[in-house]
LOTORMAR-457998 format. One line per 10 residues: number of its first residue (from 1); their letters; for each residue x, y, z of N, C-alpha, C, O. Coordinates in pm, whole numbers. Example, Ala and Ser with C-alpha at 12.3 -4.5 7.8 and 13.67 -1.06 7.14 Angstrom:
BEGIN
1	as	1319 -569 780 1230 -450 780 1320 -330 780 1424 -332 846 | 1285 -225 708 1367 -106 714 1290 3 787 1341 114 804
! end
This chain:
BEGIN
1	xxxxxxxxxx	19477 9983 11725 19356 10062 11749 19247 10023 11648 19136 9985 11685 | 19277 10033 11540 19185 9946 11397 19127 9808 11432 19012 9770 11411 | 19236 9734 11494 19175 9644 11513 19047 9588 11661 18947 9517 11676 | 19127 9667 11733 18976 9715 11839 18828 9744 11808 18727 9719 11873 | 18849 9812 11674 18764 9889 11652 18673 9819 11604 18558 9825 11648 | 18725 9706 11464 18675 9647 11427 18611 9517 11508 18498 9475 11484 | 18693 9465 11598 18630 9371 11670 18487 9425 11761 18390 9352 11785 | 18501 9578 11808 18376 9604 11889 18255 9638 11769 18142 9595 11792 | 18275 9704 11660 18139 9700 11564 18131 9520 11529 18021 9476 11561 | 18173 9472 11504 18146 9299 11541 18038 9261 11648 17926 9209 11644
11	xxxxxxxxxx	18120 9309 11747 18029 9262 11861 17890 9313 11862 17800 9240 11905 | 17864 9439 11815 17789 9516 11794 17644 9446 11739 17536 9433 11797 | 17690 9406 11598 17613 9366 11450 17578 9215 11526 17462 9176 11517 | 17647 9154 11577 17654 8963 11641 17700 8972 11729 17810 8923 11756 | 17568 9097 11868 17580 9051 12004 17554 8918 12044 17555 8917 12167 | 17533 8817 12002 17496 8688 12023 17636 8580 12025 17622 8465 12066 | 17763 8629 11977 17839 8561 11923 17989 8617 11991 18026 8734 12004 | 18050 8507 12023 18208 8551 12096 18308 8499 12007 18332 8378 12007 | 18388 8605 11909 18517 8506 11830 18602 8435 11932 18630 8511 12025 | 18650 8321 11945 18742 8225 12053 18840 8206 11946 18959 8226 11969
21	xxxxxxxxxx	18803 8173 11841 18943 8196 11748 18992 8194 11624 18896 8211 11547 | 19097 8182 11562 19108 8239 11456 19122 8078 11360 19154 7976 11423 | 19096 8072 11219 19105 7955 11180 19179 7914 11044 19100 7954 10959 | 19273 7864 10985 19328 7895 10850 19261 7767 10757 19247 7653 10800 | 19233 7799 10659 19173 7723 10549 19279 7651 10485 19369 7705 10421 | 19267 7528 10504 19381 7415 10427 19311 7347 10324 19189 7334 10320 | 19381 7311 10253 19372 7232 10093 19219 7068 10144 19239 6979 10226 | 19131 7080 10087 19016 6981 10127 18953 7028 10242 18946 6927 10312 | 18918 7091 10285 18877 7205 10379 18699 7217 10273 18684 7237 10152 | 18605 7199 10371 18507 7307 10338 18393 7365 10464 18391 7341 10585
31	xxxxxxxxxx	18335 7419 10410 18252 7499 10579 18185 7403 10654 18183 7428 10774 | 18113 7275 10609 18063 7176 10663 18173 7114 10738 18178 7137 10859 | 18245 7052 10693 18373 7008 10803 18388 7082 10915 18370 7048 11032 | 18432 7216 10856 18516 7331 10973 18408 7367 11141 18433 7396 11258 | 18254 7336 11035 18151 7370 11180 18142 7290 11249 18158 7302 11370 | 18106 7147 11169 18122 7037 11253 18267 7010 11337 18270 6918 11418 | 18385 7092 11314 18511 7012 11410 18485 7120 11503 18509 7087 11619 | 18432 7270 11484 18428 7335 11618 18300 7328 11692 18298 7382 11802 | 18177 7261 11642 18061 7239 11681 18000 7363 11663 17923 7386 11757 | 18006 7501 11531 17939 7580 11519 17867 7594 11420 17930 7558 11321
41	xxxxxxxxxx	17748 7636 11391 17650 7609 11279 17704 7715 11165 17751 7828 11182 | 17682 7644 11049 17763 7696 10927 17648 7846 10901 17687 7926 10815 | 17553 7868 10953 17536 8040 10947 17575 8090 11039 17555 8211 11029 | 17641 8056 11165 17701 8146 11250 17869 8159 11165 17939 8257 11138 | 17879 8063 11149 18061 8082 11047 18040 8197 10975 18109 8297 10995 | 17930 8193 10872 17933 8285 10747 17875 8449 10767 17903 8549 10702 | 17767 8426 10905 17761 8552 10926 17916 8633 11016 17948 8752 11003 | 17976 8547 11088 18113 8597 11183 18218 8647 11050 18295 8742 11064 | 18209 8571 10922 18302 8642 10822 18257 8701 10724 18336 8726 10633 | 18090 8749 10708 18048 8814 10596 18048 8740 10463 18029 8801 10358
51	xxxxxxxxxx	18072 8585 10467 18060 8517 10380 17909 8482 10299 17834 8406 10360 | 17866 8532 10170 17753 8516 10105 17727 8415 10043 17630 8403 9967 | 17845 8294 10079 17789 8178 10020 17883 8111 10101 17942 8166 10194 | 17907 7924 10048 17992 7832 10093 18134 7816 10102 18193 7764 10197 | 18190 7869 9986 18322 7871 9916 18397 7939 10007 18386 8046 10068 | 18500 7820 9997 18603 7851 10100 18751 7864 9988 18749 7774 9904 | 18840 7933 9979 18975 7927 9965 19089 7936 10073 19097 8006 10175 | 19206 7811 9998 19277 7815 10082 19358 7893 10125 19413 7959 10037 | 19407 7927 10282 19511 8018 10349 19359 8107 10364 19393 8225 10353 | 19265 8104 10377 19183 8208 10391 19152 8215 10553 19092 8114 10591
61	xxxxxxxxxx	19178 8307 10654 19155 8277 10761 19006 8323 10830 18974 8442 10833 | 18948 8251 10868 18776 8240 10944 18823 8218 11089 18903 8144 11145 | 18711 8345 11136 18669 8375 11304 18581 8276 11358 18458 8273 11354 | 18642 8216 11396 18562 8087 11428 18487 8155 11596 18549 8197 11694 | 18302 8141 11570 18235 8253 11667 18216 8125 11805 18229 8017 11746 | 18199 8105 11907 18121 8086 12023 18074 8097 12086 18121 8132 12195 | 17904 8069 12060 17725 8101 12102 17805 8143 12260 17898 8097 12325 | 17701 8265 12275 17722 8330 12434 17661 8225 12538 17548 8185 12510 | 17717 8177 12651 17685 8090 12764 17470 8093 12770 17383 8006 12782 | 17470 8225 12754 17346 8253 12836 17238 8199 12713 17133 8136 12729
71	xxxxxxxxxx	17296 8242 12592 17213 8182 12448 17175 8022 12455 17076 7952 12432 | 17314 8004 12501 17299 7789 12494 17217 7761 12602 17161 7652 12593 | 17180 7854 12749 17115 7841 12868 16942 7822 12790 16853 7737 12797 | 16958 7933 12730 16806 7977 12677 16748 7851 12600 16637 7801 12616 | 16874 7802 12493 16855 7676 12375 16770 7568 12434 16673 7517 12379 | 16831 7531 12591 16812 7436 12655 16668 7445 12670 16596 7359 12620 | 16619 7548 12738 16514 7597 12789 16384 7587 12689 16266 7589 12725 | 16432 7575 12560 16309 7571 12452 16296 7422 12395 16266 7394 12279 | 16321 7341 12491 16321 7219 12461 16186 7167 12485 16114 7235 12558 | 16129 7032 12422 15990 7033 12411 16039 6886 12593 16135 6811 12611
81	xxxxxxxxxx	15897 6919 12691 15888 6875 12793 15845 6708 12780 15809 6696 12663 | 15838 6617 12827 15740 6502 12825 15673 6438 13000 15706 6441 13119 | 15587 6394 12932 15526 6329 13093 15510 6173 13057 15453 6150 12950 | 15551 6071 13126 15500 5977 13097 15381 5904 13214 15386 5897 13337 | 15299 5865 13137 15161 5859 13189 15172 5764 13290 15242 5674 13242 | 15129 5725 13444 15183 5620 13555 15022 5638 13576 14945 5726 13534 | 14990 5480 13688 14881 5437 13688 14779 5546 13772 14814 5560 13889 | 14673 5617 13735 14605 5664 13846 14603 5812 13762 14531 5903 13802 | 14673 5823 13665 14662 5964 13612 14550 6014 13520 14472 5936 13465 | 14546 6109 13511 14427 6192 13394 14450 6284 13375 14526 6360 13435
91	xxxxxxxxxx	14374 6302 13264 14461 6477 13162 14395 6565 13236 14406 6672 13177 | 14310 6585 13365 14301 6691 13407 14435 6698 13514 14512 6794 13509 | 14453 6592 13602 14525 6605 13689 14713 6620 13615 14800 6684 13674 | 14732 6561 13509 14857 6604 13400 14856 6727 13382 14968 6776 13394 | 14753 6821 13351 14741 6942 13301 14837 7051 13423 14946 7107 13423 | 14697 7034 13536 14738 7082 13666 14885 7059 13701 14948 7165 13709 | 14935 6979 13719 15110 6917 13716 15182 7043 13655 15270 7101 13718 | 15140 7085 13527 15225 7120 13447 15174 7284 13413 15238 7372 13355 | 15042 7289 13468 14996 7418 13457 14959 7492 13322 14979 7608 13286 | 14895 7380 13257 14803 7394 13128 14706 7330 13137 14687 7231 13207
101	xxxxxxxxxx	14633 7387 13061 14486 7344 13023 14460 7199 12980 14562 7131 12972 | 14338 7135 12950 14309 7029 12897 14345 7015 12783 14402 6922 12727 | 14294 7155 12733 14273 7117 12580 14373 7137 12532 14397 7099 12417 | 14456 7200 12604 14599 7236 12548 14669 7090 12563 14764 7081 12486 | 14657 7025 12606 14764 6914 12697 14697 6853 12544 14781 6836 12456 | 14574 6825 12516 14521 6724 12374 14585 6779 12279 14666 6722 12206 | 14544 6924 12273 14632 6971 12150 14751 6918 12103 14752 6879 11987 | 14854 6908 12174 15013 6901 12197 15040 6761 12127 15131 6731 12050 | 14900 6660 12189 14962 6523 12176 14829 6454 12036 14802 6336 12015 | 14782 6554 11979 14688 6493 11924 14573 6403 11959 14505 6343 11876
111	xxxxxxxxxx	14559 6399 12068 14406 6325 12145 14282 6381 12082 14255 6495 12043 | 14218 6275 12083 14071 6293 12066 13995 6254 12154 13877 6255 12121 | 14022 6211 12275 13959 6138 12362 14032 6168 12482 14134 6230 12454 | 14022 6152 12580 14062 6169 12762 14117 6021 12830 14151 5991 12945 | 14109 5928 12670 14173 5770 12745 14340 5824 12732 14395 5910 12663 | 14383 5738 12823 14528 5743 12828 14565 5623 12849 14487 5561 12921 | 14692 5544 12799 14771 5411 12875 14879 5432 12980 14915 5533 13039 | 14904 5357 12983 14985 5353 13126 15130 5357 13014 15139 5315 12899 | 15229 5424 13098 15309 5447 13004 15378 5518 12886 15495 5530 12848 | 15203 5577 12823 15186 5647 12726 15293 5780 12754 15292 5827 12868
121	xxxxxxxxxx	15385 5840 12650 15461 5930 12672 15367 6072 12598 15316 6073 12485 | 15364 6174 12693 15297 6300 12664 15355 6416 12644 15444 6453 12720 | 15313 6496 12535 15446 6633 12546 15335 6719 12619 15214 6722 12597 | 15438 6812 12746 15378 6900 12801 15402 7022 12793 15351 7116 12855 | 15512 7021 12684 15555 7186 12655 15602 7153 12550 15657 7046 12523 | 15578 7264 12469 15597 7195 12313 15740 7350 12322 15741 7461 12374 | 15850 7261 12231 15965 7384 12216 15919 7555 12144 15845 7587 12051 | 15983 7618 12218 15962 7758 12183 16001 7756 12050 16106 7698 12026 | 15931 7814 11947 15948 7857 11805 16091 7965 11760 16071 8083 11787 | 16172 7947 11722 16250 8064 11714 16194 8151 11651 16101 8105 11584
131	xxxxxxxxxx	16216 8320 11635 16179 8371 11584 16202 8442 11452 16309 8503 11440 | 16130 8440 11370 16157 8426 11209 16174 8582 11198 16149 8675 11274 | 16236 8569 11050 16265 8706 11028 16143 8739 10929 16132 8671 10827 | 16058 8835 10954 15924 8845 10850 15969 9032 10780 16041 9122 10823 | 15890 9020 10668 15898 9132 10645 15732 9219 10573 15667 9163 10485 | 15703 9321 10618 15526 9308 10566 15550 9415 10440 15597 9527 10421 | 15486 9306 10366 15437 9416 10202 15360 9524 10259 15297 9538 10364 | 15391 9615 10128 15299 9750 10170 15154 9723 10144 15116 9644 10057 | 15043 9817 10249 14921 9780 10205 14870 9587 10295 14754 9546 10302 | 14967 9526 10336 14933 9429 10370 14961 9410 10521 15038 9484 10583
141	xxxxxxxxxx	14899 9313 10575 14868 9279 10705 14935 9139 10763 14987 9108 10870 | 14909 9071 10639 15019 8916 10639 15165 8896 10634 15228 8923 10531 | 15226 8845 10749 15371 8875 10786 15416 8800 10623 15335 8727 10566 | 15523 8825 10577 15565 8675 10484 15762 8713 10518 15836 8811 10510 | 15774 8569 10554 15917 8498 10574 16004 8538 10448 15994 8484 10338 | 16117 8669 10490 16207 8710 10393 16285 8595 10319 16300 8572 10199 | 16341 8514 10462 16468 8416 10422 16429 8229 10415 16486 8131 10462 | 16302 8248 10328 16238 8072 10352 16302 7994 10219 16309 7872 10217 | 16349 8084 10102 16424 8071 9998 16513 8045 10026 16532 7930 9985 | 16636 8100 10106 16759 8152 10074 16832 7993 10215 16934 7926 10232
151	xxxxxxxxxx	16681 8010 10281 16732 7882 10397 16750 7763 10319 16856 7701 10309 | 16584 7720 10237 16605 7576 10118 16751 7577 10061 16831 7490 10099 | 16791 7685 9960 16887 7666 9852 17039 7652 9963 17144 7609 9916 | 17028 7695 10109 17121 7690 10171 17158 7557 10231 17275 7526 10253 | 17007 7442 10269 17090 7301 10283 17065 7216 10176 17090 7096 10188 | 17018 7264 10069 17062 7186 9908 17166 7213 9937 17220 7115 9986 | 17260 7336 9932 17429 7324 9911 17508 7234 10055 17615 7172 10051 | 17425 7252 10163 17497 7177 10275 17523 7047 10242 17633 6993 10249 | 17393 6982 10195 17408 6812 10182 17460 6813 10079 17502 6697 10074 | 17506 6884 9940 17637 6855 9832 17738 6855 9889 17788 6743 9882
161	xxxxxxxxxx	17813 6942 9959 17873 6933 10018 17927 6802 10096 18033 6743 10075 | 17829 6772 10189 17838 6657 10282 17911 6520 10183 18013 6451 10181 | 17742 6544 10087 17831 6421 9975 17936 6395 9937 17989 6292 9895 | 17971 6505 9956 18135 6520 9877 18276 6476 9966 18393 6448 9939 | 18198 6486 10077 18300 6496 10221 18331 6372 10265 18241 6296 10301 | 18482 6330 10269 18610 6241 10312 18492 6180 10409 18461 6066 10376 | 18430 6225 10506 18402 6210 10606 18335 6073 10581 18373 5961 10615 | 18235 6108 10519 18145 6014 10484 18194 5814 10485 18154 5702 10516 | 18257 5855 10452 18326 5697 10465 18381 5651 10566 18446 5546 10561 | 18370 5706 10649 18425 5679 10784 18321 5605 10881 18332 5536 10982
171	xxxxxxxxxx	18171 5671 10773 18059 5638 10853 17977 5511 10816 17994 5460 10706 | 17908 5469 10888 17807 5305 10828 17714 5360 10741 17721 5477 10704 | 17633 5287 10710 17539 5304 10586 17394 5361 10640 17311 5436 10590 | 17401 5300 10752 17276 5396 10826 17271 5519 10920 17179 5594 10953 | 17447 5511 10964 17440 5706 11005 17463 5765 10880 17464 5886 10901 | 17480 5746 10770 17496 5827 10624 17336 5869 10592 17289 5977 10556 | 17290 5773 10614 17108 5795 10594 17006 5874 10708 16920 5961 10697 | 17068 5790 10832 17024 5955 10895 17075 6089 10932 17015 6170 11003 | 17187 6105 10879 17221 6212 10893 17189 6292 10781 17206 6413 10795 | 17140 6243 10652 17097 6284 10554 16971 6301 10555 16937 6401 10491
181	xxxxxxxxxx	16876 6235 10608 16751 6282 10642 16704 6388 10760 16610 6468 10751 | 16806 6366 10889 16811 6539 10946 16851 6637 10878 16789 6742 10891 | 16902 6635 10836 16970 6760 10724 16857 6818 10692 16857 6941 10701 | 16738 6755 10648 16647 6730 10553 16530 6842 10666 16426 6885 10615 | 16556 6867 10774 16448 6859 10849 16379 7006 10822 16474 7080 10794 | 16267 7075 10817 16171 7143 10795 16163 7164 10715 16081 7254 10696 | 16238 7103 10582 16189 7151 10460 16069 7122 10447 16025 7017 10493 | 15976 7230 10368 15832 7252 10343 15750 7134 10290 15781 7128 10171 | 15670 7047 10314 15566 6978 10261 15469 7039 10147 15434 7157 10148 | 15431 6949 10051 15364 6976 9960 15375 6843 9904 15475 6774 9884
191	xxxxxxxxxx	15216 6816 9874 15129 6690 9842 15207 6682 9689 15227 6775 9611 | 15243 6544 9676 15323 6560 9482 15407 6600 9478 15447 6591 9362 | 15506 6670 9565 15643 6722 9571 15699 6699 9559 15734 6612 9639 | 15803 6733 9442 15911 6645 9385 16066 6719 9411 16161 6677 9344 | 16084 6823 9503 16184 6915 9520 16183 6986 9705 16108 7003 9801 | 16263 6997 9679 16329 7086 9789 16216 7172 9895 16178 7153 10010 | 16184 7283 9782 16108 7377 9788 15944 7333 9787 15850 7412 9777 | 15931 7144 9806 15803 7094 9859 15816 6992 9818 15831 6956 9701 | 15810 6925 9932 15820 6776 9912 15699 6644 9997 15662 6685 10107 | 15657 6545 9970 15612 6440 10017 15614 6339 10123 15728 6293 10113
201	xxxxxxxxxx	15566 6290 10201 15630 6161 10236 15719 6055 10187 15813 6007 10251 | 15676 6015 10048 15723 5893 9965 15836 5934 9887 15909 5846 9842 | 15870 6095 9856 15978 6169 9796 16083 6190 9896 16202 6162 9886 | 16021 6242 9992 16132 6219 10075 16194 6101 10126 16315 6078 10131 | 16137 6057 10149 16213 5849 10157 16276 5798 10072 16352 5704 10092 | 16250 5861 9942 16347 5803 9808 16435 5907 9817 16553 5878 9832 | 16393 6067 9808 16545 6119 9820 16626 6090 9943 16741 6124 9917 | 16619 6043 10060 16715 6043 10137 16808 5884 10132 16917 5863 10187 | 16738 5802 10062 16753 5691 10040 16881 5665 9926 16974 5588 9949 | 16865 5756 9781 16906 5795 9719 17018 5860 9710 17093 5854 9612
211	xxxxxxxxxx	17033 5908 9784 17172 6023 9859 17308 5895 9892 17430 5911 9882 | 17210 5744 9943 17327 5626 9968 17301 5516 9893 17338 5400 9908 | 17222 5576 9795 17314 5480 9659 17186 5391 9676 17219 5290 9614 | 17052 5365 9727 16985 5314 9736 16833 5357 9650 16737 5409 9705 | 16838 5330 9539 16694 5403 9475 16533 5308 9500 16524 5186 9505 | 16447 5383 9508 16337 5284 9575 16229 5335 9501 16255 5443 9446 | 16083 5279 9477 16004 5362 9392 15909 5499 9440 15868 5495 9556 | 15885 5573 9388 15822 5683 9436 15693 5711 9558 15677 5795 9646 | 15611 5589 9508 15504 5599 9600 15515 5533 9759 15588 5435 9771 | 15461 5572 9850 15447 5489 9976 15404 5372 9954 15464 5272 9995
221	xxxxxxxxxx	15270 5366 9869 15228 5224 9814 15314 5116 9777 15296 5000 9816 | 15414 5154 9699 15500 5064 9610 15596 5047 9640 15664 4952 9603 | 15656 5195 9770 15758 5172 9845 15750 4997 9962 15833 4911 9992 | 15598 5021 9996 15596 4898 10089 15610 4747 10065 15620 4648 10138 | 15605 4772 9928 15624 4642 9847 15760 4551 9871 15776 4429 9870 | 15875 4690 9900 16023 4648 9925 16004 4603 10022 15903 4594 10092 | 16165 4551 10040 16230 4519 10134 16189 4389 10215 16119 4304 10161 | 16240 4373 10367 16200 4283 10430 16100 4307 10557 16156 4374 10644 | 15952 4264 10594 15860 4297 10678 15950 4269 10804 16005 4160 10820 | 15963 4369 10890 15973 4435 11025 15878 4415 11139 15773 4475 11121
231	xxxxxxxxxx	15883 4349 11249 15779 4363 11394 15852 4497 11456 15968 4533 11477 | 15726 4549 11474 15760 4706 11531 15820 4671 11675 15878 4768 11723 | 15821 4578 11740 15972 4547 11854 16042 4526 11810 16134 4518 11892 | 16083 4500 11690 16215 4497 11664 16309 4582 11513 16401 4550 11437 | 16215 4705 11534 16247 4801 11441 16465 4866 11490 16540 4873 11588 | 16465 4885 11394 16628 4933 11381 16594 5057 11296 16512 5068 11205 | 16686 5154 11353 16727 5288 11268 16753 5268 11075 16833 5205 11005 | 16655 5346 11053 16667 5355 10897 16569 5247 10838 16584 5225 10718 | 16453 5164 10915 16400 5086 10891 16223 5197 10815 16189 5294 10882 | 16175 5177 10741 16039 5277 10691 15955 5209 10759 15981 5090 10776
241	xxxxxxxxxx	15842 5261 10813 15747 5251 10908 15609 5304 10817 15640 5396 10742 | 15524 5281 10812 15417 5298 10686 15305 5290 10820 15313 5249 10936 | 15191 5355 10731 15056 5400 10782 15022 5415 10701 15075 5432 10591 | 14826 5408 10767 14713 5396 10649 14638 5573 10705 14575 5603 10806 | 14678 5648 10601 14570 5742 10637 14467 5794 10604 14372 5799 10681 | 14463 5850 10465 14370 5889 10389 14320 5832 10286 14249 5882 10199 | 14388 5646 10308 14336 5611 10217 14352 5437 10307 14400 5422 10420 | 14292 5313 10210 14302 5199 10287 14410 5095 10282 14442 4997 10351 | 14471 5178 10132 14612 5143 10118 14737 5217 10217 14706 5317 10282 | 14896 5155 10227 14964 5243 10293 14984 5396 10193 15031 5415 10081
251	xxxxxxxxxx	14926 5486 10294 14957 5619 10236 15021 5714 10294 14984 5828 10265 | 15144 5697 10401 15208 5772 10474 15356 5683 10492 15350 5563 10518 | 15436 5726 10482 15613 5672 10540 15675 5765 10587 15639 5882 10576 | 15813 5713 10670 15832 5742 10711 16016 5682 10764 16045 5572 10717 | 16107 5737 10838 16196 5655 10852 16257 5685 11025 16306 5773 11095 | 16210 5538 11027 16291 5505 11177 16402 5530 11255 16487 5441 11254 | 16431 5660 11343 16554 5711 11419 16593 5613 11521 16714 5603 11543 | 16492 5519 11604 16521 5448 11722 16389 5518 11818 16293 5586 11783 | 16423 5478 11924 16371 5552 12040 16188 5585 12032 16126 5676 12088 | 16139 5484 11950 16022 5523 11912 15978 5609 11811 15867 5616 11758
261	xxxxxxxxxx	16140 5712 11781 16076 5876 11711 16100 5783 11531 16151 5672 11512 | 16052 5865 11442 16041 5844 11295 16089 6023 11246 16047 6112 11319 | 16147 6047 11162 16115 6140 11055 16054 6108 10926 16089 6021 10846 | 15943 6204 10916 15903 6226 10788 15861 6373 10729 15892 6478 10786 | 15789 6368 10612 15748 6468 10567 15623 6463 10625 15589 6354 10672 | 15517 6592 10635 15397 6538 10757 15303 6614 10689 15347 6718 10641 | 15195 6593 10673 15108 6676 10645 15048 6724 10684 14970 6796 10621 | 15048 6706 10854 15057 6771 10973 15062 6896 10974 14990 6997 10968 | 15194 6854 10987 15316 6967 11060 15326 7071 10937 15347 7188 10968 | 15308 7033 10762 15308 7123 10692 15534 7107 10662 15592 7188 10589
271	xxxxxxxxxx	15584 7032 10709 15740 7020 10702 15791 6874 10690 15727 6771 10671 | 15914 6893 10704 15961 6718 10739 16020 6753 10859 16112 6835 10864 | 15968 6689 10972 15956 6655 11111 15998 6505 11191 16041 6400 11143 | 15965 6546 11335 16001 6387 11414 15862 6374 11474 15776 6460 11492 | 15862 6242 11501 15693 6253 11561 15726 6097 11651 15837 6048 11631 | 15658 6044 11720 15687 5973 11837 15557 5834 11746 15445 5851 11698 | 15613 5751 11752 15528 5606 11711 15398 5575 11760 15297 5523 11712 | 15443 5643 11914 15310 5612 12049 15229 5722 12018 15111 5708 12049 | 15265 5847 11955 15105 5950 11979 15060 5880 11922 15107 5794 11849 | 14932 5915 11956 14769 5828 11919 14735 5856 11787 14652 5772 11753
281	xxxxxxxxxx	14765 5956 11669 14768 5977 11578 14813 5852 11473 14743 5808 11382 | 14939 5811 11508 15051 5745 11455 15023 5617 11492 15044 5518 11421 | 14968 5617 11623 14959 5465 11685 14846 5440 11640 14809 5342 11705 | 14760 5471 11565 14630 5380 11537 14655 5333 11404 14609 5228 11359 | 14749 5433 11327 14695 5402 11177 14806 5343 11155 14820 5332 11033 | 14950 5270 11248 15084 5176 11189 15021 5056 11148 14960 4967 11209 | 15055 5079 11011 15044 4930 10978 15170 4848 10951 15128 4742 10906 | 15292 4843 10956 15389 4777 10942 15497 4887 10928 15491 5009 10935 | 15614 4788 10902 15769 4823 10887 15817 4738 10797 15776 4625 10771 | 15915 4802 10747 15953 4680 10603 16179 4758 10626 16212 4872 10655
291	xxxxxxxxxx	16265 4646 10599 16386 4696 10649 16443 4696 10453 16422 4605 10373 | 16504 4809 10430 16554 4824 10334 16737 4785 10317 16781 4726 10218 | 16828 4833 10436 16931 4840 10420 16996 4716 10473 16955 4678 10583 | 17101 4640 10410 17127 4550 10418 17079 4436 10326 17128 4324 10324 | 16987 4475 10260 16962 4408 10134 17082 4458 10001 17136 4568 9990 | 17097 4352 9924 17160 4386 9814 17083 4448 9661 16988 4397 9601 | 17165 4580 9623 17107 4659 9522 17025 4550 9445 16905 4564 9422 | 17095 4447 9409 17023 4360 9252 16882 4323 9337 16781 4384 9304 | 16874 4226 9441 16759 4235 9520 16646 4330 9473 16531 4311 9432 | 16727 4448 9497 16618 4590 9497 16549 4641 9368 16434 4651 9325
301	xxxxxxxxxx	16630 4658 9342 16647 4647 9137 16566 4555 9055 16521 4563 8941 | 16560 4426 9187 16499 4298 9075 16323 4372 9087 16257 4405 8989 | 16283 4382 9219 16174 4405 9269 16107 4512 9221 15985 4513 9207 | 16214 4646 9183 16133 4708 9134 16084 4741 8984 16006 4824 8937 | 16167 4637 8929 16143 4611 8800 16012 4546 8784 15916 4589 8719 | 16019 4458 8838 15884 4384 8860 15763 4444 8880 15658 4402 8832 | 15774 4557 8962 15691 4570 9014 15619 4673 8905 15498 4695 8902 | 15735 4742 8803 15700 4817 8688 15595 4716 8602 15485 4751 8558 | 15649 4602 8590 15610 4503 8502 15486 4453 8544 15419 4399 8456 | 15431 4458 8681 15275 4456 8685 15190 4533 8665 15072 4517 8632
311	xx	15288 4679 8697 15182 4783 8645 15149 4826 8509 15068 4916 8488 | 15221 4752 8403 15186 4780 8265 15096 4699 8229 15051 4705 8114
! end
């Protein structure tokens, strides 16, 4: 009867969530592993056991939860749309298609203009925002984000973790790097950012770089100096992709997923994000690609010594 009881105030607190089953904690065990073998995100683990941090002990048994059918229906549903542009089209007649506005359809894709290419890939629904947990000071009117702290210091501990994890070696040198740079994804932007809690373009490319044993120099500038020059047909995953923006030197990086997309830190977006090669934003100001991995450390090491040695 106790235990009824307890399972329905469960259901109660994490209507969102179905326990499927029960899980025992063995010796090299940690929560990153355990989500990834059941495919559940390590805050659904910790909220299903009231866990306030990572730490796992062994023989400890975890309710391993599974997202309700209709939740993963919805997930799907907030996915961002695309159109790709075929001969004869225009952003009024795209709009109409899709049942938005003009300016909305520019908005989405960063246009400044009503030219389009043939081909050109367009987002026509940008993904639904989840909704944040805000809480309002007294006297105030401005929502502010309870848990924007507690999220940072939560995948600093994910990617220690990761580091730490058997797994890792199982993997090549460039799913280690991008999986370390998704990890990475919305952490907050801030111009000079040398941390977590705000970071750069050119910081983020060295920290994710860094994570596989690869150290590179701080700036985008000096970053482009490395490696080996890249033709953007024949870019490979984990390859940096550089742009000129606010300045006439390269002042933007970035790192190559495939498929056209890049992550970076954005100053955009205000996060570290994915962004598509072809928006018109991105596509005017690429100035090259340069391939880092697969070079040897001393290589890297030699270059950027050097490169100290001109600047003194």
């Amino acid at each position: 009867m106790g235990k009824i009881f307890i399972f329905l105030i469960s259901l109660m607190i994490f209507p969102c969530l179905v326990f499927a089953q029960t899980y025992t904690v063995k010796k090299g065990d940690n929560i990153w592993q355990i989500s990834k073998k059941f495919n559940v995100s390590i805050s659904d683990i910790k909220k299903a056991n009231n866990l306030k941090n990572n730490k796992l002990q062994v023989g400890m048994k975890l309710e391993i939860p599974q997202k309700n059918e209709k939740i993963t229906k919805q997930s799907k549903s907030n996915e961002a749309e695309y159109h790709i542009v075929k001969k004869g089209d225009t952003l009024f007649r795209i709009a109409k298609k899709y049942n938005i506005s003009v300016e909305e359809l520019k908005n989405l894709n960063g246009l400044n203009s009503n030219k389009l290419s043939k081909g050109q890939k367009l987002i026509v629904k940008a993904p639904e925002k989840p909704k944040e947990n805000v809480s309002i000071r007294e006297n105030e009117k401005v929502p502010v984000l309870a848990s924007a702290k507690l999220d940072i210091d939560e995948k600093a501990e994910e990617i220690e973790e990761i580091k730490a994890s058997e797994d890792l070696s199982q993997m090549s040198l460039t799913e280690r790097l991008l999986l370390f740079a998704k990890k990475m994804l919305h952490l907050p932007y801030r111009f000079g950012g040398n941390s977590f809690n705000g970071l750069d373009c050119s910081f983020f490319v060295k920290k994710v770089y860094s994570m596989v044993g690869i150290e590179l120099p701080r700036s985008a500038r000096e970053q482009f100096t490395m490696g080996i020059p890249v033709k953007k047909d024949e870019l490979q995953p984990g390859d940096l992709v550089f742009f000129r923006t606010y300045a006439k030197f390269p002042s933007h990086v970035g790192i190559y997923l495939g498929d056209n997309l890049f992550i970076h830190a954005s100053t955009r977006s205000k996060k570290v994000t994915i962004d598509s090669l072809e928006a018109p934003y991105y596509l005017s100001r690429f100035i090259g690609a340069k391939r880092i991995l697969g070079i040897d450390k001393e290589t890297i090491e030699k270059a950027i010594e050097e490169l100290k040695n001109n600047q003194s």
